[in-house]
C-alpha positions as CSV (number, residue, x, y, z in Angstrom):
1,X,71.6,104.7,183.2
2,X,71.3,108.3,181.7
3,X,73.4,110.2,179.9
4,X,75.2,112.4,181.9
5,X,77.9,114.6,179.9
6,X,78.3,115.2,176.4
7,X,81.6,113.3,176.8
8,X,79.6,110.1,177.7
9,X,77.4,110.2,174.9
10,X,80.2,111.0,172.0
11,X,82.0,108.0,173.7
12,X,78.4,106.1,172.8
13,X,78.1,107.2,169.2
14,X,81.9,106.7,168.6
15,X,81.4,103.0,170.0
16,X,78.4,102.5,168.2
17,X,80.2,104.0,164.5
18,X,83.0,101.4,165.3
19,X,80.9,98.7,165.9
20,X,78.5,99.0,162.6
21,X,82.1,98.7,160.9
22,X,83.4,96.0,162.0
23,X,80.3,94.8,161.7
24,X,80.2,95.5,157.6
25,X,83.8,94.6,157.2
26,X,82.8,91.0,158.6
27,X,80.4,90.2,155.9
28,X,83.7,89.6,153.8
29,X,86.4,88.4,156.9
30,X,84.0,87.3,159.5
31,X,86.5,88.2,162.4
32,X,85.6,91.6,163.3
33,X,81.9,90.6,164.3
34,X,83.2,88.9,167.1
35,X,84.9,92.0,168.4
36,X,82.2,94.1,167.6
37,X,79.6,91.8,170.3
38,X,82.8,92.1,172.6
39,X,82.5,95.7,172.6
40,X,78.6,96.0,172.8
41,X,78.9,93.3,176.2
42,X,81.0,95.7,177.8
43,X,79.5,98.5,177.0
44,X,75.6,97.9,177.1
45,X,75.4,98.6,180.7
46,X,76.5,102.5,179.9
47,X,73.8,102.8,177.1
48,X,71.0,101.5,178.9
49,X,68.0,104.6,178.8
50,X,69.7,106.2,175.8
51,X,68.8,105.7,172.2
52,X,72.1,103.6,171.7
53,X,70.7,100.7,174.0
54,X,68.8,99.8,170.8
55,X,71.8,99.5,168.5
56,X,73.7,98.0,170.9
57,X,70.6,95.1,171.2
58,X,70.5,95.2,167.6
59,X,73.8,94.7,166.9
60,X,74.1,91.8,169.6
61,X,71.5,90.2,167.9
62,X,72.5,90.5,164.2
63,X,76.1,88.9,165.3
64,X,74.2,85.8,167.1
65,X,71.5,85.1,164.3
66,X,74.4,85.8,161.8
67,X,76.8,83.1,164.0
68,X,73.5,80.4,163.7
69,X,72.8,81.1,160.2
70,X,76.8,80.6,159.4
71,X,76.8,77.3,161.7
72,X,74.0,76.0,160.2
73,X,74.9,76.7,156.8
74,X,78.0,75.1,157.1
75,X,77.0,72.0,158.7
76,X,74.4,71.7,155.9
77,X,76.8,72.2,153.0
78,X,77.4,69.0,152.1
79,X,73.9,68.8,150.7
80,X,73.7,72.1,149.0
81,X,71.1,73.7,151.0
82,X,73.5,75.3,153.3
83,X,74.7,77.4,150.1
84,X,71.6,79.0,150.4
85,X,70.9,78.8,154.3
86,X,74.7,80.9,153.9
87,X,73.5,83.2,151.3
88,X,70.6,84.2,152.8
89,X,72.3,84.6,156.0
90,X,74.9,87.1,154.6
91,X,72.4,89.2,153.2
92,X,70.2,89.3,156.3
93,X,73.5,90.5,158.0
94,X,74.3,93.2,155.5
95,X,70.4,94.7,155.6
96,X,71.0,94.5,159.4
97,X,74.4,96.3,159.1
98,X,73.3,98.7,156.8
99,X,69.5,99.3,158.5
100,X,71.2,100.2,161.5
101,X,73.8,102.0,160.2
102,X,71.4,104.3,158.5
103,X,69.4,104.7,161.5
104,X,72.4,105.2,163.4
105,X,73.3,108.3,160.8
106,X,70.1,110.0,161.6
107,X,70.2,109.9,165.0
108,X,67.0,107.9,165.5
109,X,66.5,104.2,167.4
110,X,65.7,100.8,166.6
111,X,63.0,98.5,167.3
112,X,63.5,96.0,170.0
């Protein structure tokens, strides 16, 4: 779907904003991701053929590589390797947040 009024596309950029924030205020609650991916579900639909369909996609995808890394990690805590598997995992998360954010700020895509 195209964007058809200016009204639909603020809509899109304001959804988009939110999103990238919940998404960076998860990396120290966890929570918010989850209602972040809510909003992108519902929404992806009205950003498809618009520059936003590629932050939606990529923030669907950092919250369910983030959710496998945290899993794993946790399940593999009890012999120390899921301290790292979780490390790692919260910075790939944050250069995803921030990535995209900054993309985001310039008006410009991401890669698919």
């Amino acid at each position: 779907m195209q964007l058809q009024t200016r009204d639909d596309e603020r809509k899109l950029n304001n959804l988009t904003l939110v999103v990238y924030i919940l998404q960076g205020l998860s990396l120290f609650t966890g929570v918010p991701m989850l209602v972040g991916v809510i909003i992108n579900y519902l929404k992806l639909d009205d950003s498809r053929g618009s520059w936003y369909e590629s932050h939606f996609r990529w923030q669907i995808k950092t919250f369910w590589v983030g959710l496998l890394g945290t899993v794993l990690g946790y399940a593999l805590v009890w012999i120390l390797v899921g301290f790292a598997i979780l490390g790692l995992t919260w910075l790939w998360c944050l250069y995803r947040v921030l990535r995209g954010f900054l993309a985001f700020n310039d008006g410009k895509g991401l890669p698919l």
